[in-house]
C-alpha positions as CSV (number, residue, x, y, z in Angstrom):
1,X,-11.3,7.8,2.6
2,X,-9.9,4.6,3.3
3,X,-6.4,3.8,2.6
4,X,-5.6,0.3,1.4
5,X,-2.9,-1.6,-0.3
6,X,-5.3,-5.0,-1.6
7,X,-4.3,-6.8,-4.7
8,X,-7.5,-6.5,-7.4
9,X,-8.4,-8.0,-10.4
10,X,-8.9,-5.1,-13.1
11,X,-10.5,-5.6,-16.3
12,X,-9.5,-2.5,-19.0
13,X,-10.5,-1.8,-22.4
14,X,-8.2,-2.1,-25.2
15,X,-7.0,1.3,-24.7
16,X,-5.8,0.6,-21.1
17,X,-9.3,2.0,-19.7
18,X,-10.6,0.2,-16.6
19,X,-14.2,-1.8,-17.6
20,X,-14.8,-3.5,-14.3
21,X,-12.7,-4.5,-10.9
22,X,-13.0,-7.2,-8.4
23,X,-12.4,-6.5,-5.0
24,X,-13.1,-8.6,-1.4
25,X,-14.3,-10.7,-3.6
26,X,-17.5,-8.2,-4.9
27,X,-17.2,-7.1,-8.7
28,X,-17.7,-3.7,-9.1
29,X,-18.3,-1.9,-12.9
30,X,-17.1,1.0,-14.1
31,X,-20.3,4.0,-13.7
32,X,-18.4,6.8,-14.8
33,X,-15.6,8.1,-16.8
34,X,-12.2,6.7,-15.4
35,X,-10.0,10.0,-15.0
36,X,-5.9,8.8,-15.2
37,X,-3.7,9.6,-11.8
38,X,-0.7,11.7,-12.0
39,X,1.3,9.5,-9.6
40,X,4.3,11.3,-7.8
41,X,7.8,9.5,-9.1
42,X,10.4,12.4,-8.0
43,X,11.7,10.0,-6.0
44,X,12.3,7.1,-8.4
45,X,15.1,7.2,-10.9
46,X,15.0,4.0,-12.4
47,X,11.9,2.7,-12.8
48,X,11.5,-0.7,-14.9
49,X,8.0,0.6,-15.8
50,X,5.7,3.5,-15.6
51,X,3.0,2.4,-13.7
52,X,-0.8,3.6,-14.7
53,X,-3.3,5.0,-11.9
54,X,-6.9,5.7,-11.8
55,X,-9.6,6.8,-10.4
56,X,-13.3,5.7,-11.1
57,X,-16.8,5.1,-9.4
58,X,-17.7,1.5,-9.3
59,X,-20.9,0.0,-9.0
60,X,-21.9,-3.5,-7.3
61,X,-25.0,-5.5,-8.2
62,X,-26.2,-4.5,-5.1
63,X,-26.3,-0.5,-6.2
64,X,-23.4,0.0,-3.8
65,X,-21.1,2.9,-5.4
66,X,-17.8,3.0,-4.1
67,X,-14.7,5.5,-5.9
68,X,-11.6,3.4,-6.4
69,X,-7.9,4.8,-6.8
70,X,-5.9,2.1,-8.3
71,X,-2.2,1.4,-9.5
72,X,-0.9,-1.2,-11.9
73,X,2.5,-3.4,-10.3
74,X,4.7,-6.0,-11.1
75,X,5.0,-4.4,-14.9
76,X,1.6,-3.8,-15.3
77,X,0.6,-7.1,-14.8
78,X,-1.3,-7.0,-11.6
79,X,-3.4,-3.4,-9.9
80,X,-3.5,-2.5,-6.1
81,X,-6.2,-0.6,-4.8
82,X,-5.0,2.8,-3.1
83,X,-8.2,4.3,-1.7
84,X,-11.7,3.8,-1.9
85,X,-14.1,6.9,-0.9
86,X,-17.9,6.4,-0.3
């Protein structure tokens, strides 16, 4: 596993699902079934959002498969990358 904090660009479905991600500049689609996050917010009180988090396999044009755990910030309007696992 490697831990990571990189902004991504996320592409999601209209029912919030993610379609596709870029990351290091590689895109990466969507080969499975996304599965949601349950994220840990004990510790928050008052958050101005609820942010989404998902896991997923993603696949590159190159057949490279990489699993992505990633968060929506700022709002939802922007999606860090958590892990990745090979």
């Amino acid at each position: 596993m490697t831990m990571i904090a990189d902004t991504v660009a996320v592409w999601v479905d209209g029912a919030g699902v993610p379609e596709r991600v870029v990351w290091a500049g590689v895109r990466f689609r969507v080969t499975d079934t996304p599965t949601p996050l349950d994220l840990d917010l004990s510790f928050a009180t008052h958050l101005p959002f609820l942010p989404t988090a998902w896991r997923f396999q993603g696949t590159n044009d190159q057949g490279e498969s990489l699993v992505f755990d990633v968060v929506s910030v700022a709002g939802g309007q922007a999606w860090r990358v958590l892990h990745t696992y090979q």
